[in-house]
C-alpha positions as CSV (number, residue, x, y, z in Angstrom):
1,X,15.6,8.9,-5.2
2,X,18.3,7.5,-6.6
3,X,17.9,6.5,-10.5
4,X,19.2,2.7,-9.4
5,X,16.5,2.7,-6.8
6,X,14.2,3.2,-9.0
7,X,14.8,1.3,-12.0
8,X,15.4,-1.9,-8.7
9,X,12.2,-1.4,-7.7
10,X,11.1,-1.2,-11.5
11,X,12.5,-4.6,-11.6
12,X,10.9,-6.3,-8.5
13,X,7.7,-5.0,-9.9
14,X,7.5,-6.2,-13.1
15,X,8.5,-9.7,-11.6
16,X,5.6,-9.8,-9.0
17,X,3.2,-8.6,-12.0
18,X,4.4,-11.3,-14.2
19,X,4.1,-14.2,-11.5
20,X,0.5,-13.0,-10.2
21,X,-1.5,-15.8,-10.4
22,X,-5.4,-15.2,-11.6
23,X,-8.5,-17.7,-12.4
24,X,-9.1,-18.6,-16.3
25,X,-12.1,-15.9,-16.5
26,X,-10.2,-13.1,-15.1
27,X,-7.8,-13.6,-18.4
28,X,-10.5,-14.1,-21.0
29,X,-12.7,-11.2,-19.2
30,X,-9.7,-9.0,-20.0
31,X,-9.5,-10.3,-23.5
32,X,-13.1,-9.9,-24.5
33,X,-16.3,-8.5,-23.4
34,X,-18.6,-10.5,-25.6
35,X,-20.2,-12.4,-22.8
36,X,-21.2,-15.5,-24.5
37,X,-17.7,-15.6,-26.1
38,X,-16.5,-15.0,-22.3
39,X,-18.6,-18.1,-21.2
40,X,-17.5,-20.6,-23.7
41,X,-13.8,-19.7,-24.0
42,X,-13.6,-20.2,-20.5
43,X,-14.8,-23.2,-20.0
44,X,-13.0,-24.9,-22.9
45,X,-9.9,-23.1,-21.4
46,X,-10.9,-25.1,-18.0
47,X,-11.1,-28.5,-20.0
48,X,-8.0,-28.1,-21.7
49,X,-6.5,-27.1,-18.1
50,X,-8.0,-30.2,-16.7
51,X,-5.7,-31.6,-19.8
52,X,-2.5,-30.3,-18.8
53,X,-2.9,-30.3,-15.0
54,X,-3.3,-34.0,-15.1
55,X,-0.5,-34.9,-17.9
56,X,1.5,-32.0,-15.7
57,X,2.6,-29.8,-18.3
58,X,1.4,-26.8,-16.4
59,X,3.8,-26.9,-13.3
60,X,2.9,-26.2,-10.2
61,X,-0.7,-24.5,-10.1
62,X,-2.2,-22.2,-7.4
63,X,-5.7,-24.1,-5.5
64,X,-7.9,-22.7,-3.4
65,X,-11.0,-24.3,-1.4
66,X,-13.6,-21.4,-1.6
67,X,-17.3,-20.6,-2.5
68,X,-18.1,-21.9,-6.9
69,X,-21.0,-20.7,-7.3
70,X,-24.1,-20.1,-4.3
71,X,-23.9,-22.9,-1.3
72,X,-20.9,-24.3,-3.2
73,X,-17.6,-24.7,-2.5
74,X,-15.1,-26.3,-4.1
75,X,-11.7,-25.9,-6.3
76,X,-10.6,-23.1,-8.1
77,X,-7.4,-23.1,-9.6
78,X,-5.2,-19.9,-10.3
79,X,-2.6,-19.8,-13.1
80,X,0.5,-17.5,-14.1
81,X,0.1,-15.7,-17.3
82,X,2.5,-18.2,-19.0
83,X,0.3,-20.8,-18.1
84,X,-2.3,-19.4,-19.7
85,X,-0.6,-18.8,-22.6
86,X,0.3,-22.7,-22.8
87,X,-3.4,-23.9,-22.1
88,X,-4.5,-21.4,-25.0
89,X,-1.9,-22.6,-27.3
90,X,-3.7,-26.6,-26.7
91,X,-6.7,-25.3,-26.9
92,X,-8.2,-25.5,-31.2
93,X,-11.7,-23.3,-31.1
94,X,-14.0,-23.7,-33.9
95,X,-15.8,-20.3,-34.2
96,X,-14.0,-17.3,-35.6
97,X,-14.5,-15.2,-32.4
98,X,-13.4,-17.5,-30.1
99,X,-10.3,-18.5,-32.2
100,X,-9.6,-14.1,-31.3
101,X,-10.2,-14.3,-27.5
102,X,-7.3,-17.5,-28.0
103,X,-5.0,-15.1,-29.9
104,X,-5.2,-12.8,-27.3
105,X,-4.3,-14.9,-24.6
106,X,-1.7,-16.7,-26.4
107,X,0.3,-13.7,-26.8
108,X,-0.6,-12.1,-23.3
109,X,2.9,-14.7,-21.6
């Protein structure tokens, strides 16, 4: 393989990881593994989502109709890891660990 293949597909590789879009948790679960951290990071990252998504300072975000929780369904919204990074710079947590897990994902874009 030629060494400009490779750094090409290097390239188109990166970009596809960069532009994956995931849920909030899937970003906090990768930043923490304090559970109770993971439970209320995420869903003051959701709020502050529900922030931005209405004002539209996140863009164009991913929504899918699929199962919430059991018997449910309903919303669920998928976001870039610069989006994340925006929604956890808005977001001002009180307690010490959680203003860690917002560090994290500040600096993940």
């Amino acid at each position: 393989m030629l060494a400009t293949t490779r750094e090409a597909r290097q390239i188109v590789k990166a970009r596809r990881r960069a532009n994956q879009k995931r849920t909030i948790a899937t970003y906090v679960r990768k930043a923490t593994t304090d559970t109770t951290a993971v439970k209320g990071v995420t869903a003051a990252l959701r709020k502050a989502a529900r922030d931005l998504r209405t004002t539209g300072q996140l863009g164009k975000v991913q929504t899918r109709t699929e199962k919430v929780a059991a018997g449910v369904i309903g919303k669920t919204y998928r976001y870039t890891a610069a989006q994340i990074a925006r929604i956890a710079a808005a977001y001002r947590p009180r307690k010490a660990e959680y203003r860690i897990v917002a560090a994290k994902l500040a600096l993940a874009a």
